[in-house]
C-alpha positions as CSV (number, residue, x, y, z in Angstrom):
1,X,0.0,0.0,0.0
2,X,1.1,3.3,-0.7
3,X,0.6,6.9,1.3
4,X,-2.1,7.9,-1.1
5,X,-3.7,4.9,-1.5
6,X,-4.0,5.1,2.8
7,X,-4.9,8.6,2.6
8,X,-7.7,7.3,-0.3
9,X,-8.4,4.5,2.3
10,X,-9.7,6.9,5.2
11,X,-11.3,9.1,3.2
12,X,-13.8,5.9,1.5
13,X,-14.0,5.1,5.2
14,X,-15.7,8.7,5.6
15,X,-13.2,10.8,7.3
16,X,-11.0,14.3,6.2
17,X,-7.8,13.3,5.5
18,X,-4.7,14.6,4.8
19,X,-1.0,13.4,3.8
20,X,1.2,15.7,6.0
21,X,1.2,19.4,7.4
22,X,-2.0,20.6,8.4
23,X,-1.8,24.2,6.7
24,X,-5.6,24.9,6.5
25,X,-8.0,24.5,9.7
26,X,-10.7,22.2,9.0
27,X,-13.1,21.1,11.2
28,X,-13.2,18.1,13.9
29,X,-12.8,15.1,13.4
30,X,-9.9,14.8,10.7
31,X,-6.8,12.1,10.6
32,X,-3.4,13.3,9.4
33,X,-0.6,11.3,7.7
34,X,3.2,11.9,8.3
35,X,5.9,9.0,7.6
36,X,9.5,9.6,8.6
37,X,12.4,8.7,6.1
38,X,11.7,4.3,4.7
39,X,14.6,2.2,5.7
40,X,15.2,-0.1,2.5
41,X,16.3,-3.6,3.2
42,X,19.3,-4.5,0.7
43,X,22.3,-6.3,0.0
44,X,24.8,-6.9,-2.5
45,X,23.2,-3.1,-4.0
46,X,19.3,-4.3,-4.2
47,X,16.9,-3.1,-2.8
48,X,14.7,-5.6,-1.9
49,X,11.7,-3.8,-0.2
50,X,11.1,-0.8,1.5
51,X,9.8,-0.4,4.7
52,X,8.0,3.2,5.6
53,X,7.4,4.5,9.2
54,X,3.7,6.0,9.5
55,X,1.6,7.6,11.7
56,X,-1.5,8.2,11.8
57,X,-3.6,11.0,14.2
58,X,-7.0,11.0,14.6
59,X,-8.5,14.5,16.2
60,X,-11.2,15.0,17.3
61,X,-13.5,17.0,20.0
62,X,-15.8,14.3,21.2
63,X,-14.9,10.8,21.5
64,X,-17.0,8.4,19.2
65,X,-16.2,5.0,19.7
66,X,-17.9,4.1,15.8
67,X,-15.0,6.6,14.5
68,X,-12.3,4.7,16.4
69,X,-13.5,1.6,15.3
70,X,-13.5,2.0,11.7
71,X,-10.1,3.3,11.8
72,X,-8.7,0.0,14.0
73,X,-11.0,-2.3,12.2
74,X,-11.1,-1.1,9.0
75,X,-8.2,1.2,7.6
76,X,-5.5,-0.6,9.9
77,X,-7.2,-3.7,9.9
78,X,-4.0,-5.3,7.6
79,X,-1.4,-3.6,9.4
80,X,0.1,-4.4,13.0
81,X,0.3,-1.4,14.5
82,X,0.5,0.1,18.0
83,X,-1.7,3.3,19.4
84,X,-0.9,6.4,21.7
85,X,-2.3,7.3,25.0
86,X,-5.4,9.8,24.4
87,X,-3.7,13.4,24.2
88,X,-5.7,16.6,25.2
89,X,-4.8,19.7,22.6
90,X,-5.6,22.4,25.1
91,X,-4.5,24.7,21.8
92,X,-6.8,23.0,20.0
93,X,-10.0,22.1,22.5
94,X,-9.9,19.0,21.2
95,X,-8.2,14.7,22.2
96,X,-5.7,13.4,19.7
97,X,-4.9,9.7,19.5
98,X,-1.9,8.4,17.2
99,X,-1.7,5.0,15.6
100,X,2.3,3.7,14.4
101,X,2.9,1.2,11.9
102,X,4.8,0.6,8.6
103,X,3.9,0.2,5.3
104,X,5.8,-2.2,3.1
């Protein structure tokens, strides 16, 4: 799978998406994408697949259980993937939860 075909992924599942930087305000609830740098498993100078960090933030102002549920059971429902502890955005008025995995 590929960052835009995740990013399409969330948005079929019904939620505003987007693949990096939030520049814009938009409202609650949206997820955000970011990856770090992929580490590339080679040797003898192939690459042989390419492994990219992710995470994934859901924000949102009022906890919906449905919401979280389509986003373990659904959109990361073929990755293994580990999630943060609920974070509130004072900033923001609104809870922030972030789900790491990799895509290969």
């Amino acid at each position: 799978m590929t960052l835009k075909e995740l990013q399409k992924l969330c948005i079929d599942n019904g939620f505003k998406c987007i693949y990096g930087n939030l520049k814009e305000v938009i409202s609650l609830p949206y997820l955000v994408i970011t990856s770090e740098e992929s580490t590339n498993f080679s040797a003898d100078d192939k690459v042989f697949f390419t492994k990219t960090p992710v995470e994934l933030e859901y924000t949102y102002k009022d906890k919906n259980l449905n919401d979280q549920n389509k986003i373990e059971n659904n959109i990361l429902k073929d990755f293994s993937w580990r999630k943060s502890d609920e974070t509130y955005l004072s900033s923001e008025r609104a809870w922030q939860v972030s789900y790491f995995f990799e895509i290969f």
